[in-house]
GUNU-13675 format. One record per residue (C-alpha): residue in one letter; residue number from 1; x, y, z. Coordinates in pm, 1 decimal. Layout:
N
R  residu  num        xx        yy        zz
R       A  NUM         X         Y         Z
...
This chain:
458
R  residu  num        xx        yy        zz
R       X    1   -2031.9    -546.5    2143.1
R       X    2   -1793.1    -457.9    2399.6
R       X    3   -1666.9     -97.0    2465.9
R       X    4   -1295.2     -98.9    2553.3
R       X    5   -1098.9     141.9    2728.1
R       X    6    -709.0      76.1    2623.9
R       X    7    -423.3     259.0    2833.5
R       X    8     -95.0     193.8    2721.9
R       X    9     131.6     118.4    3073.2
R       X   10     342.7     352.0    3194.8
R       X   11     270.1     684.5    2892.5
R       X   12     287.5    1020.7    3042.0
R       X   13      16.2    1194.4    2985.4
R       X   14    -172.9     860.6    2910.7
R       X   15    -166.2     696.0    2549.8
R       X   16    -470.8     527.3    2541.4
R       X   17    -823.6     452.8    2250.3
R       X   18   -1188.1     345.3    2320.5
R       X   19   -1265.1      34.4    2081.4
R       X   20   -1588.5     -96.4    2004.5
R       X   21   -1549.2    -477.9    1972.8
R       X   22   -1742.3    -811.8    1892.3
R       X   23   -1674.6   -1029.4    2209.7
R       X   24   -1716.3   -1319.1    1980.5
R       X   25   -1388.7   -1286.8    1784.6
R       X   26   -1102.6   -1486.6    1860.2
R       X   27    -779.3   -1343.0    2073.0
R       X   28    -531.3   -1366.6    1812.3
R       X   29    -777.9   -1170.6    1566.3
R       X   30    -844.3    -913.2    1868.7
R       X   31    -455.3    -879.0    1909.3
R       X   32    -454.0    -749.5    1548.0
R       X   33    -731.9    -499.4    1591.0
R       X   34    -569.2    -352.6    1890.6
R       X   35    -246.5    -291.0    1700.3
R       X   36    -464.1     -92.5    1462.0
R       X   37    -671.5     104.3    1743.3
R       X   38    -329.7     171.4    1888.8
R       X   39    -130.7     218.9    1567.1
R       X   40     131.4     -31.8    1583.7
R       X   41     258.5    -211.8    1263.1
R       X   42     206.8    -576.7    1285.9
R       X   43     589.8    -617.8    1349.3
R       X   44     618.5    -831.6    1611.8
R       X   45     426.6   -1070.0    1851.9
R       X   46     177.4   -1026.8    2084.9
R       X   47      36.1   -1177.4    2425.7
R       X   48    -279.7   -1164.2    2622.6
R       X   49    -290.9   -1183.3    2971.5
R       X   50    -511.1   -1223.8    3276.8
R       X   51    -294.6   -1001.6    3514.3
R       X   52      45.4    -802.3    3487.9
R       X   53     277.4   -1084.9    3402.2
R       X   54     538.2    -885.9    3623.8
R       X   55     326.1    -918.3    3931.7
R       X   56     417.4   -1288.6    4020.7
R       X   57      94.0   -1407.9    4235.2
R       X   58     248.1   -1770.6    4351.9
R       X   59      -9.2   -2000.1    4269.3
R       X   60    -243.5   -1751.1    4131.0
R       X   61       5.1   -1672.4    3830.8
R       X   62    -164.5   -1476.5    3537.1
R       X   63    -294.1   -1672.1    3278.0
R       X   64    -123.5   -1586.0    2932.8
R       X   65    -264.4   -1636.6    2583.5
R       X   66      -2.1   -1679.9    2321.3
R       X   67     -19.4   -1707.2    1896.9
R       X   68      62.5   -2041.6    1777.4
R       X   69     373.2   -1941.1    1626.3
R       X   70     478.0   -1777.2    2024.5
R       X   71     350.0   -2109.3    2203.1
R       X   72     616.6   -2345.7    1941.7
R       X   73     902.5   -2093.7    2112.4
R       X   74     804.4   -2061.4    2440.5
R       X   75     623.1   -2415.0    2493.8
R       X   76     369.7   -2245.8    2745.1
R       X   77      49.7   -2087.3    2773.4
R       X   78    -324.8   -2121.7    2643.3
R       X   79    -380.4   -2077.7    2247.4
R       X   80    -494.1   -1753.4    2114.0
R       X   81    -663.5   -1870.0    1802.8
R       X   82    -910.1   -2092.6    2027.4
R       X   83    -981.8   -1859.4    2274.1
R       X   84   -1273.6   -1576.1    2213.0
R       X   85   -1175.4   -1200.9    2351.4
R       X   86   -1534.8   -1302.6    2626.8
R       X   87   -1368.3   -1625.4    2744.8
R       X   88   -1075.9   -1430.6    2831.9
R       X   89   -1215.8   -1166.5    2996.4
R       X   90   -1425.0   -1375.7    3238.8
R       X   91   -1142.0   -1531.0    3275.4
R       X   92    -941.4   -1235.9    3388.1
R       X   93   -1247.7   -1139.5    3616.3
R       X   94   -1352.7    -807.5    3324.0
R       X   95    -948.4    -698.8    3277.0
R       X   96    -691.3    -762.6    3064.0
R       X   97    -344.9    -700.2    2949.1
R       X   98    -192.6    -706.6    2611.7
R       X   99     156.5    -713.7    2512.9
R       X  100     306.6    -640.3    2224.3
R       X  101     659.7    -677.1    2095.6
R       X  102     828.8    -902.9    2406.8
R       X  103    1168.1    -681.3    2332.9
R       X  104    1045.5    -359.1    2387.0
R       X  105     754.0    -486.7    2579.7
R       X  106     467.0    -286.8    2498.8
R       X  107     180.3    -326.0    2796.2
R       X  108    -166.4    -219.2    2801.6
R       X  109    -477.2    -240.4    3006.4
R       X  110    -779.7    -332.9    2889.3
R       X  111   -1072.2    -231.9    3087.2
R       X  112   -1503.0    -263.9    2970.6
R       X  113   -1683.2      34.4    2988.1
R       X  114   -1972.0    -109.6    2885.5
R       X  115   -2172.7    -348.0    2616.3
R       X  116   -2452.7    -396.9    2427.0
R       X  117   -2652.3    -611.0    2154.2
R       X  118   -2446.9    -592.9    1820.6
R       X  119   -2666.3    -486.0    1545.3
R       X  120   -2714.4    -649.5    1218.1
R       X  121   -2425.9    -641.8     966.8
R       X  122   -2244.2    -406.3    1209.4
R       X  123   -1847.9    -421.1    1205.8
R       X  124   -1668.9    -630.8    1453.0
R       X  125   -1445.8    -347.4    1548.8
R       X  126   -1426.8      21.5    1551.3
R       X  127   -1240.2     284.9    1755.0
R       X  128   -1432.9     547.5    1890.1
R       X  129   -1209.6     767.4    2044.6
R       X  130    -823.5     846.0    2171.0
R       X  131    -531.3    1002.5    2235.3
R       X  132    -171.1    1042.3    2131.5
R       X  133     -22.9     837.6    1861.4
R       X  134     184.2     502.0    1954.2
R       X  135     505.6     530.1    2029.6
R       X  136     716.9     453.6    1694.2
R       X  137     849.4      76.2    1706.2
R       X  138    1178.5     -28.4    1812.7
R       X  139    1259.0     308.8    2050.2
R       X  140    1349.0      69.0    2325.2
R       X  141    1023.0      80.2    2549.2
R       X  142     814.8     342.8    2745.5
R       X  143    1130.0     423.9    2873.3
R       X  144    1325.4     468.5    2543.5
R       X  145    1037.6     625.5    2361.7
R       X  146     977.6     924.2    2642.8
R       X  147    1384.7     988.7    2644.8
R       X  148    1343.4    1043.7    2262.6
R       X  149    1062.8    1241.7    2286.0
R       X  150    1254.3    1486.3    2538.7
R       X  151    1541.4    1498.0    2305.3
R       X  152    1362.6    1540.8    2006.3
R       X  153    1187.9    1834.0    2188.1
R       X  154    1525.7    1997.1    2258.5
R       X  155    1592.8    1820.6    2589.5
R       X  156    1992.1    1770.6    2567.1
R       X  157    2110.7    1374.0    2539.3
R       X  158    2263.0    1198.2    2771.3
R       X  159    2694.1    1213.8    2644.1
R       X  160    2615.2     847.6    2465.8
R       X  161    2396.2     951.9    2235.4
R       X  162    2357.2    1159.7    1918.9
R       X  163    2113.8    1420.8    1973.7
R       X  164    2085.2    1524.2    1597.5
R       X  165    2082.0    1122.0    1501.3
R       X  166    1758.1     992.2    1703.3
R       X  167    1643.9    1324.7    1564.6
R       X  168    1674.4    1199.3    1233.1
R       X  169    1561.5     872.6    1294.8
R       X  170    1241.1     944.4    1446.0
R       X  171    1171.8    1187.7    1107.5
R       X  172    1263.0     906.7     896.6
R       X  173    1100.4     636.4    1141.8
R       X  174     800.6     801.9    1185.3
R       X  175     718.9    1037.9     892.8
R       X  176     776.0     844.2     585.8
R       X  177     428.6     798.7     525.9
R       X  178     261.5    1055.2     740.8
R       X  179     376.3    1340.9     944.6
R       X  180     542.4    1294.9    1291.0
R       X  181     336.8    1425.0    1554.5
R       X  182     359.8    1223.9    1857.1
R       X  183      53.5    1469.6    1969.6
R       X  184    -159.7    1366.1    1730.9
R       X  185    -429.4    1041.5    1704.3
R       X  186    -583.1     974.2    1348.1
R       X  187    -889.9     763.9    1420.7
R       X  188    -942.7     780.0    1052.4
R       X  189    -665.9     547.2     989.8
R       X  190    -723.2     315.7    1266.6
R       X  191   -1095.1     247.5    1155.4
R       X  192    -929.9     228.6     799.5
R       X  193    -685.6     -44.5     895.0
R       X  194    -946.5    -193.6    1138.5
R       X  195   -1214.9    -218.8     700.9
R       X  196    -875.5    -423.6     613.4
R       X  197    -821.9    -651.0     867.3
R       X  198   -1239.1    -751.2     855.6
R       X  199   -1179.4    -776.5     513.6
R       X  200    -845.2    -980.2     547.2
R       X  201    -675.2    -757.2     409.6
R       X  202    -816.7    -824.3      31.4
R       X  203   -1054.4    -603.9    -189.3
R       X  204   -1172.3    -500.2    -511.8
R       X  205    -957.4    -245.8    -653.9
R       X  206    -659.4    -243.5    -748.9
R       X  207    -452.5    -204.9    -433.4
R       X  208    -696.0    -495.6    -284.8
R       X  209    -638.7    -716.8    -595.6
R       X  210    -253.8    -690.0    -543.0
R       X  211    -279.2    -740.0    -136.6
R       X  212    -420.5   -1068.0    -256.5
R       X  213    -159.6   -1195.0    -431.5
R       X  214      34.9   -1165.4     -85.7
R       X  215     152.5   -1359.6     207.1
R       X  216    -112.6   -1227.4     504.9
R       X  217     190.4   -1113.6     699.8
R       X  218     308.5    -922.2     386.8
R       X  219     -55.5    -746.7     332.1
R       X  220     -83.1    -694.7     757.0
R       X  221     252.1    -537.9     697.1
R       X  222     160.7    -301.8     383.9
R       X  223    -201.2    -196.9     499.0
R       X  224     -32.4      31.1     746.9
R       X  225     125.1     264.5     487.8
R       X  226    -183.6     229.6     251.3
R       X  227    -448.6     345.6     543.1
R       X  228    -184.4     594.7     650.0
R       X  229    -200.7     768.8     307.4
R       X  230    -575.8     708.1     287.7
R       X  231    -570.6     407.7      46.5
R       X  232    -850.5     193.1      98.4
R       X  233    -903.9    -209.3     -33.0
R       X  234   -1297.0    -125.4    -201.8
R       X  235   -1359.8      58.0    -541.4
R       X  236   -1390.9     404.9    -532.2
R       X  237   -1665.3     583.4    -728.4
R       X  238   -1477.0     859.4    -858.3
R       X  239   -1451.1     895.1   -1216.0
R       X  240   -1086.2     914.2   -1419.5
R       X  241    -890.2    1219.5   -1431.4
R       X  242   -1026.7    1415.3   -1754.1
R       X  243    -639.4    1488.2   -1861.4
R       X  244    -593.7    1088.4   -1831.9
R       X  245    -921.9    1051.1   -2061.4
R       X  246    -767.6    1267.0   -2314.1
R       X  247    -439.2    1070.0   -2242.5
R       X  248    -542.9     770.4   -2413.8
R       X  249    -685.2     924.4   -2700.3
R       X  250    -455.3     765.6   -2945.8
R       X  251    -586.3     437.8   -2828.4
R       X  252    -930.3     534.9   -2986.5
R       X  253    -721.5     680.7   -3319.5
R       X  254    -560.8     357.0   -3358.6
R       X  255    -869.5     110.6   -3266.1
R       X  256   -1016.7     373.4   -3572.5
R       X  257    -763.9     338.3   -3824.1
R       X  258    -801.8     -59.3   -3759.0
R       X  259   -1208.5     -43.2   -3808.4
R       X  260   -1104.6    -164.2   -4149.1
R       X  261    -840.1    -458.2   -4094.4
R       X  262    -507.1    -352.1   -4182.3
R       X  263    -281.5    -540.1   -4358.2
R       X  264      35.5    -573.0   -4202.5
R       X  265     415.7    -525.9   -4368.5
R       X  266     563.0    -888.5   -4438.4
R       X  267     790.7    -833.6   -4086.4
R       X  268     484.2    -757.3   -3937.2
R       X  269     476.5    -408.7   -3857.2
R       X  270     195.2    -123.1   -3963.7
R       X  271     228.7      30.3   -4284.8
R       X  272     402.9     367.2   -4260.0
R       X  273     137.6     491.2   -4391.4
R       X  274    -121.4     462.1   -4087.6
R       X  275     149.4     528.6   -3887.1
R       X  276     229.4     860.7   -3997.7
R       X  277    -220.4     936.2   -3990.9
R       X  278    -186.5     777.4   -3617.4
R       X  279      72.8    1027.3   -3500.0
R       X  280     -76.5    1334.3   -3727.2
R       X  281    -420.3    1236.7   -3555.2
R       X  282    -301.7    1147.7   -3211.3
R       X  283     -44.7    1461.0   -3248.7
R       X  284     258.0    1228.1   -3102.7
R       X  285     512.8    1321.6   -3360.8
R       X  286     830.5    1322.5   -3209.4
R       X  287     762.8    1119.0   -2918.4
R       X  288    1022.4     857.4   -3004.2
R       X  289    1206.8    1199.9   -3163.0
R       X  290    1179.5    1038.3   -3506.6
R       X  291    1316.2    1189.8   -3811.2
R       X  292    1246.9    1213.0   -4186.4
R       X  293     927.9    1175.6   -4385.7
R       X  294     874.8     813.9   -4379.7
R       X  295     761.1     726.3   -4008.8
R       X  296     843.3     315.9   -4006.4
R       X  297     693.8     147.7   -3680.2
R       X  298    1022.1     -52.5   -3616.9
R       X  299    1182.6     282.6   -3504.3
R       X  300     925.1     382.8   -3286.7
R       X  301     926.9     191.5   -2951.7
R       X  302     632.1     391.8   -2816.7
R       X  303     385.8     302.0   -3111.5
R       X  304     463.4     -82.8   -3082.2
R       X  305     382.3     -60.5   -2690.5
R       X  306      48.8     164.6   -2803.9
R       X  307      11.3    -164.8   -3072.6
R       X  308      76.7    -441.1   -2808.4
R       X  309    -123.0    -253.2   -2507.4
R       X  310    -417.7    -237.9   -2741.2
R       X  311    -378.6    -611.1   -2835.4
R       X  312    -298.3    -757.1   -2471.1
R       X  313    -644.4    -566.3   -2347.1
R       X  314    -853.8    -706.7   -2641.6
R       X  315    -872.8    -381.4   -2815.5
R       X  316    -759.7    -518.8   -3115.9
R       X  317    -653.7    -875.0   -3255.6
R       X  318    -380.9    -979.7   -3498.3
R       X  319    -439.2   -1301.8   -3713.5
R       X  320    -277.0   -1388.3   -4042.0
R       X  321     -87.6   -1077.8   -4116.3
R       X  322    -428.2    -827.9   -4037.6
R       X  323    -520.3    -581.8   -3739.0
R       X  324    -851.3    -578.1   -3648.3
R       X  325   -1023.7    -370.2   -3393.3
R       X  326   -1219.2    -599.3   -3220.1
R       X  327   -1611.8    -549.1   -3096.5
R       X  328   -1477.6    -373.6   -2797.1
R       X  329   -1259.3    -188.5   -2921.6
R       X  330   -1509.9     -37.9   -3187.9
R       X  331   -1743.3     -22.4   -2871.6
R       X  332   -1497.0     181.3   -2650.7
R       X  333   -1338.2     391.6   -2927.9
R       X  334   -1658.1     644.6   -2939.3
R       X  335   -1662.0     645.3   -2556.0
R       X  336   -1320.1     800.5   -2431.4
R       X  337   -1440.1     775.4   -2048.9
R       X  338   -1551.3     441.4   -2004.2
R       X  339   -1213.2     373.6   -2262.7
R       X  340   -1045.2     525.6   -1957.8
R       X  341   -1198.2     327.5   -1665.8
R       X  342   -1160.7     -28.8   -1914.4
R       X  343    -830.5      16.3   -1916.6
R       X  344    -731.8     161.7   -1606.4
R       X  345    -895.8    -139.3   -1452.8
R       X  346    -661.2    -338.6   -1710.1
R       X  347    -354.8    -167.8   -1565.8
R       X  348    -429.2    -236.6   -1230.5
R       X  349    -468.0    -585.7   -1231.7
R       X  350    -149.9    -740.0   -1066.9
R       X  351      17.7   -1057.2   -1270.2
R       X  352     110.7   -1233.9    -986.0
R       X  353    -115.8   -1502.6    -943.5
R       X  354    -139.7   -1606.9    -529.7
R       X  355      98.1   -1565.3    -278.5
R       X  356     314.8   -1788.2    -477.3
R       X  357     325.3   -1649.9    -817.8
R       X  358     573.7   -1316.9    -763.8
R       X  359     615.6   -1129.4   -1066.5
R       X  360     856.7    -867.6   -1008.3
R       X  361     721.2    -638.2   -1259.4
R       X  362     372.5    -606.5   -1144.1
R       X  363     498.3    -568.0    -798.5
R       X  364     748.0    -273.9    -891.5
R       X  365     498.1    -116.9   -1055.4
R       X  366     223.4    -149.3    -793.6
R       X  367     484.7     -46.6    -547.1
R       X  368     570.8     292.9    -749.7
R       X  369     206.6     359.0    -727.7
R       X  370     167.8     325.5    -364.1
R       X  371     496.1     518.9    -312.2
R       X  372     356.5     803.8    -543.7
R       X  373      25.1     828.1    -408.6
R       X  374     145.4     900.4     -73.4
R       X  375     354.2    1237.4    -200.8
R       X  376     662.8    1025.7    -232.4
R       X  377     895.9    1017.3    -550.7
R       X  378    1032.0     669.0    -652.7
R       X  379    1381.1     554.4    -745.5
R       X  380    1531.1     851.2    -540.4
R       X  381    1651.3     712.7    -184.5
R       X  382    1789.7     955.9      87.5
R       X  383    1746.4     775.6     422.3
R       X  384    1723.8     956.9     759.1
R       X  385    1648.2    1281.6     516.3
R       X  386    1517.0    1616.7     690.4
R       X  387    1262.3    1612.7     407.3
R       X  388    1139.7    1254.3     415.3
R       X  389     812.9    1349.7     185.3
R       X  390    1036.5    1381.0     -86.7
R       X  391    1232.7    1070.6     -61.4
R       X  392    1121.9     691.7     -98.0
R       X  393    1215.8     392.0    -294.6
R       X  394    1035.5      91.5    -442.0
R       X  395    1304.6    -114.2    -326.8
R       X  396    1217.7     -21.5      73.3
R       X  397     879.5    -213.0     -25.4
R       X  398    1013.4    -510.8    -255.2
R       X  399    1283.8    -621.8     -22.6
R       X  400     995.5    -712.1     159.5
R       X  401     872.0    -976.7    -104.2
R       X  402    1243.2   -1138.2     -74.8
R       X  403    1356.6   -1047.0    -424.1
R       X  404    1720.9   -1123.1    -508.1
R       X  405    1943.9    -876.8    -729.8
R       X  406    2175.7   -1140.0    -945.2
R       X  407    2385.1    -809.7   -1065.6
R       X  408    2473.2    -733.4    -654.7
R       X  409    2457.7   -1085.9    -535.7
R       X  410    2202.4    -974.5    -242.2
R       X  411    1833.9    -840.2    -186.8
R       X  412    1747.0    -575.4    -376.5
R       X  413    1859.1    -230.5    -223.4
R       X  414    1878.8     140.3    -363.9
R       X  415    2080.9      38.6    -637.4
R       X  416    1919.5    -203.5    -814.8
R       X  417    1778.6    -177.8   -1136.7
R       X  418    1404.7    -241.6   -1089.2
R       X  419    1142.9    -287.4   -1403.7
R       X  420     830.0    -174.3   -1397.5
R       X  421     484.4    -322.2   -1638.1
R       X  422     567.3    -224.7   -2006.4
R       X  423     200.6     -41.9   -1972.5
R       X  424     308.6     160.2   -1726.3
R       X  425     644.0     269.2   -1950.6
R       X  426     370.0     365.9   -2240.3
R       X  427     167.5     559.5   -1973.8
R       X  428     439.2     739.1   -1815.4
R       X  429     583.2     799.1   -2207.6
R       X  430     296.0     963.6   -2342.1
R       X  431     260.0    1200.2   -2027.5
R       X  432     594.7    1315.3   -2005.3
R       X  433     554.5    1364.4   -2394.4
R       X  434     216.9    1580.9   -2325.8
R       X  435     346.6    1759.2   -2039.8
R       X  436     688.5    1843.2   -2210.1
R       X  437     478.1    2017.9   -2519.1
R       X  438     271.2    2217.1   -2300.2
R       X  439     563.0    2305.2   -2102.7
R       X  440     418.4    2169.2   -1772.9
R       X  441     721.7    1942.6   -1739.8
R       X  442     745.8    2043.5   -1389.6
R       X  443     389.3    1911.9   -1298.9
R       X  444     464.7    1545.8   -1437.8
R       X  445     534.6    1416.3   -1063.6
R       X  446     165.9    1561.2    -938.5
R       X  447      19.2    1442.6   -1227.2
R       X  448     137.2    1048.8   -1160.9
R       X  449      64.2    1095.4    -802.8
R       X  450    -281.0    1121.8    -904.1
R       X  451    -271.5     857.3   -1146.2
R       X  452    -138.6     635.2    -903.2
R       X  453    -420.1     682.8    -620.9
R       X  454    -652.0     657.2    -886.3
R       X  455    -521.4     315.5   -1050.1
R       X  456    -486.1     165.7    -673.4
R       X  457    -866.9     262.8    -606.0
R       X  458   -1012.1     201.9    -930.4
C-alpha cells in the first residue's frame, strides 16, 4: 500500500489529497480512483506520465500511459490497462503526473510518502486526507477556474464576460447536488465513490441493482451524484418508515378479504361488495373521488393498481374467475413491517434487464428517486436557478441513457412527457390521499424524499 501525496499543478493555495493505494492495481483503474480522491466526474480522459509532458527532454521524453480508447486516437504511448500504478512509478524514478481532461488539461503530481504491507481484505484505495474541492469541469483550466473564482467572489470581469452569468453557472454547475464551496473537501464522498468503483460500481440495493443494468461509463457517470448525496451501492439496515408501514395497510385488508377466494364479476372485476369493506376498512373512500352507494372496481383506477400490485408481487393469484391470497400473502398480511420491507424490495427492483434491456419506466422512476433523495423536486426544471436545491429534472439524468421523444422528434428534454412504474403511481396515490386528509399536504415532497432514499438503499 502506497501513500500518495496528489497536488493539483498550478492551484493557489494548493489543491491537493493523500490516497492510500494498492500498488498492484492497474493504471487505468488508478486513473479512476484519483478522479474520485480529487473529485472529478469521470467526464473525460486521462493520461499518466513519467515527467511534465510540457518539459520536452530530447531523447529523454516522458513516458506517457494512455487508455485504450486514447491510444486508437492518438496512435502513441504505452497501455494503461497493462501497466500496474508500481511499474510506472519505477519507471518514473518514485513520481508521476496525471492528466485529466486533455482540453482543459488538468495536471497533477504524484509523489510517495511512504508504504507498507497491505493487510488482509483491506481496500485497494482510500483517501486519507485533503484540501479544497476540484475545480468544477469545463471552467477552461487552472487558469479559467481561478478567474471564476475571483469573479464569483466579487472580483469585477474582464468587459467580455458576464459577471452575473459565470455566477450562475458555477451555482448551477457546481451545486446541483451538493453545495458550492470551492473551500470545502468532503473525504466522505471520495471514500464513498472510491466503495463504488472497488465494487464496479454494482451492489445490493436498490440503487446498486439499477447501476447494474448500466453501461460502466453510465454508472462511473451517476455514482458521482449518488455519493454526493450520500447514496451508497450496499443494503442499509435501517428499518421502513413507520408512516410507510401503515401506508400499505390496505394491502394486508385486501390479502384478508381474499383469505377466502373471491369470486370474481363475469368482466372480471371484485364484487362491489368487498370493494366497498376494502375502502371502509382501509378508510380510502374517495381516493378515486367516487360517488354513490354502489362502489364498482371499474371506476376506481387506484383499487385495480392496489389489485394488480398485489398480484404482480405474489400476494395474491387469479385463476379461473377466483382471487386467492396466496401463502405469502396470508404470511405477510399479520406482519405489516416485514409487508413493508417485501415489497419495498419489490419496488426497487429495476426491469431493465443488462445494459441492453432499457426500460424507460423503471429508469424514470429510479431517476425520480435519486433526484428526490438528494432534496431535489422532479418534473420542475429551472436551469442556472439561484435556488438550484429546488430545481431538477428526470430528464437531466435520462438523456443520459439516449432516450428518444417521438412527440419532439429529439432526446428527451424538459418537456417531455416521462412515465414512471405503475407501483410507484399507486404509492405516490395513496400518500397524497393520506396526507391530503390529515391536512399535511404540504409535507408530501419530504415525505417521498424519504421514501426515495429508503427504496434506493433498501
Amino acid at each position: 500500500m502506497l501513500t500518495l501525496r496528489i497536488v493539483l499543478e498550478g492551484s493557489e493555495p494548493a489543491i491537493w489529497r493523500t490516497l492510500e493505494i494498492d500498488d498492484g492495481i492497474m493504471l487505468d483503474e488508478a486513473g479512476l480512483a484519483l478522479q474520485c480522491a480529487m473529485g472529478w466526474e469521470h467526464a473525460h480522459l486521462q493520461a499518466f506520465h513519467s515527467a511534465p509532458p510540457y518539459e520536452r527532454r530530447g531523447a529523454a521524453d516522458p513516458i506517457t500511459w494512455y487508455e485504450e480508447r486514447s491510444r486508437w486516437e492518438i496512435g502513441i504511448g504505452e497501455p494503461q490497462e497493462t501497466t500496474t500504478l508500481g511499474q510506472a512509478l519505477n519507471a518514473a524514478d518514485g513520481e508521476l503526473y496525471f492528466e485529466y481532461d486533455f482540453g482543459d488539461c488538468w495536471m497533477h503530481k504524484i509523489t510517495v510518502e511512504s508504504q507498507r504491507a497491505k493487510a488482509r481484505d483491506e481496500a485497494p484505495y482510500r483517501v486519507m486526507d485533503g484540501q479544497l474541492r476540484a475545480p468544477l469541469e469545463d471552467s477552461g483550466g487552472i487558469h479559467g477556474w481561478q478567474e471564476k473564482l475571483s469573479i464569483f467572489h466579487g472580483a469585477p470581469a474582464p468587459d467580455f464576460l458576464d459577471a452575473q452569468h459565470i455566477v450562475d453557472w458555477m451555482h448551477w454547475r457546481g451545486g446541483r447536488w451538493n453545495s458550492l464551496d470551492p473551500a470545502e473537501f468532503r473525504r466522505e464522498v471520495a471514500n464513498l465513490r472510491l466503495d463504488m468503483l472497488a465494487a464496479q460500481f454494482t451492489g445490493g440495493n436498490g440503487l446498486g441493482r439499477w447501476f447494474e443494468t448500466m453501461e460502466p461509463e453510465l454508472r462511473r457517470a451517476l455514482s458521482v451524484p449518488a455519493a454526493q448525496i450520500g447514496l451508497g451501492l450496499d443494503p442499509a439496515d435501517g428499518a421502513a418508515p413507520p408512516w410507510f408501514v401503515e401506508l400499505l395497510r390496505p394491502f394486508a385488508v385486501l390479502i384478508e378479504l381474499c383469505s377466502a377466494p373471491v369470486k370474481l364479476t363475469a368482466a372480471g372485476w371484485l364484487p362491489p361488495k368487498v370493494v366497498g369493506e376494502l375502502l371502509d376498512r382501509a378508510q380510502l373512500a374517495g381516493i378515486n373521488y367516487e360517488r354513490g352507494a354502489t362502489q364498482r372496481e371499474n371506476n376506481m383506477p387506484a383499487v385495480i393498481r392496489l389489485r394488480e400490485a398485489a398480484q404482480q408481487m405474489g400476494l395474491l393469484r387469479k385463476a379461473k374467475g377466483v382471487l386467492a391470497a396466496t401463502q405469502r400473502g396470508r404470511k405477510l398480511m399479520d406482519d405489516p413491517a416485514a409487508l413493508a420491507c417485501y415489497v419495498a424490495q419489490r419496488l426497487a427492483r429495476p426491469k431493465g434487464e443488462g445494459p441492453k434491456g432499457r426500460d424507460i419506466e423503471s429508469d424514470s422512476t429510479f431517476a425520480g428517486w435519486m433526484i428526490r433523495a438528494g432534496g431535489f423536486i422532479p418534473d420542475r426544471m429551472q436551469k442556472y436557478s439561484r435556488h438550484p436545491e429546488l430545481f431538477m429534472d428526470k430528464s437531466e439524468l435520462l438523456e443520459m441513457f439516449g432516450y428518444w421523444d417521438p412527440n419532439q422528434g429529439g432526446p428527451v428534454n424538459d418537456q417531455s412527457r416521462l412515465p414512471a412504474l405503475q407501483f410507484w403511481y399507486l404509492i405516490e396515490r395513496l400518500l397524497e390521499f393520506r396526507m391530503r386528509a390529515a391536512g399535511m399536504e404540504a409535507h408530501v415532497p419530504q415525505r417521498l424524499a424519504e421514501l426515495s432514499r429508503y427504496l434506493l438503499q433498501e
